[in-house]
C-alpha positions, 0 to 999 in steps of 0.5 A: 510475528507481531499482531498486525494482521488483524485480518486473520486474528479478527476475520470477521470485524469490520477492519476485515471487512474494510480490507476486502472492500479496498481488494474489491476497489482496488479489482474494479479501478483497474478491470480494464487494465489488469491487476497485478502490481499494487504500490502502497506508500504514504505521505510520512512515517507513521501512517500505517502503510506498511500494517496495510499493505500486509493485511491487503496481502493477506486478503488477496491471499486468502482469494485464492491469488498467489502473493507477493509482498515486497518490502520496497522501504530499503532504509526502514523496512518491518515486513520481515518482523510483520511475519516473522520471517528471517531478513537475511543480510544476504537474502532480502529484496537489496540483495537480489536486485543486485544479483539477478541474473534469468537463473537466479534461485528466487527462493534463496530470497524470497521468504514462505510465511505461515498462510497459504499463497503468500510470499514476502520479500524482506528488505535484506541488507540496509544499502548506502543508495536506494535510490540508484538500486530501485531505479536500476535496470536489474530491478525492472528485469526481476519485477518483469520476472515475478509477474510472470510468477505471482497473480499479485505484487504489492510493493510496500513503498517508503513515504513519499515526502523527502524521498524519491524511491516510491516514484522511481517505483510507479511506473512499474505500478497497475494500481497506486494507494496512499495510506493517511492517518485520521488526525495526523496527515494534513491536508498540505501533505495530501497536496504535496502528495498528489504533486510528486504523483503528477511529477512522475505521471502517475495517478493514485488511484485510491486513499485508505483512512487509517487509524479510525478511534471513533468512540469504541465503535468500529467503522469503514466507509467508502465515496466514489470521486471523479476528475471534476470533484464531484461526489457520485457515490457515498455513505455519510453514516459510516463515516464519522470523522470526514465529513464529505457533505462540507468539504470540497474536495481538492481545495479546501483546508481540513485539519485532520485530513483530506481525500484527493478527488478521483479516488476510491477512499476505504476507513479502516479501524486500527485497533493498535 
């Protein structure tokens, strides 16, 4: 198991508090539609996603939910090392896809971890084609099956750009984040994101700000935005490195990053 949950190891730090914030968001942003497949992804390799996506499951766990946490990046998985379970190369997500039959033994794949409610699925063997894996119609039987099992899903999707998996996977989605990295994604990514998004007809449905190192201090924030681009709701003090009050969201340059419009945007300190 590695130190990447943070979230048990410093409960009380305002990283925690972030994670709960985007649990907390992530439940109103969907109170009409119901809760239950959370897709996380991010625009490249190294934005956080996958350190996100585990703490968000552990916080949905220690509300009480059942979890679940599927390691849905076939070629670069670490959910298995994250938690320090066993990723099998005939266990893992790969595998059960293409053996899922309605009695196949679930537990045979799917790994307990060290904290109560939460499941992880490992990615199990490397396939040669993801893609047509993901897309298959044994893969939308077997999600059908564990939401009638767990209370959350969250999908732990590869990054978008270059790739094709993390679409295939939205429309089974009730909710869709892109995690970004504080001074590493650029704004042209975020709008290449937001295309492939608007390609498969899928909203985001929120941004988590990822790998805050503001001077020693430890900060989240959060800013409501709708469809018009215009600013309802926000705290300009917890939020030290976008400025929100000059930029206008959706079509101005920022060099370190840029927050889409109609989301629900949370900063989280990564101390790693």
């Amino acid at each position: 198991m590695t130190k990447d949950l943070i979230i048990t190891e410093n409960p009380k730090s305002r990283f925690a508090e972030s994670i709960k914030t985007i649990r907390t968001n992530l439940a109103f942003a969907n109170v009409d539609s119901g809760l239950k497949v959370i897709l996380n992804t991010s625009p490249e390799m190294g934005d956080g996603k996958s350190f996100i996506s585990a703490n968000l499951a552990l916080a949905f766990a220690q509300d009480n939910k059942k979890v679940l946490l599927i390691d849905c990046d076939l070629r670069r998985g670490r959910q298995h090392k994250i938690f320090g379970v066993e990723n099998s190369s005939k266990g893992g997500y790969a595998n059960l896809i293409l053996n899922f039959r309605s009695d196949t033994r679930l537990s045979a794949y799917i790994k307990r971890t060290a904290f109560k409610n939460l499941h992880v699925l490992p990615i199990g063997i490397t396939p040669p084609n993801p893609v047509e894996i993901l897309a298959s119609n044994n893969n939308q039987l077997l999600l059908e099956k564990l939401k009638n099992i767990y209370d959350i899903i969250i999908l732990d999707c590869p990054p978008v750009l270059g790739l094709s998996d993390t679409m295939i996977l939205t429309k089974y989605s009730d909710a869709n984040m892109v995690t970004v990295s504080i001074k590493k994604t650029k704004y042209e990514a975020i709008e290449q994101v937001k295309k492939e998004f608007a390609k498969a007809k899928a909203k985001i449905t929120g941004v988590v700000v990822n790998k805050d190192r503001t001077k020693g201090k430890s900060y989240y924030g959060y800013g409501y935005y709708t469809e018009d681009n215009k600013k309802t709701k926000y705290k300009k003090e917890d939020i030290p490195t976008v400025d929100f009050e000059e930029e206008k969201i959706g079509n101005k340059k920022q060099n370190n990053v840029a927050v889409t419009s109609s989301v629900v945007s949370s900063i989280v300190k990564n101390s790693k």
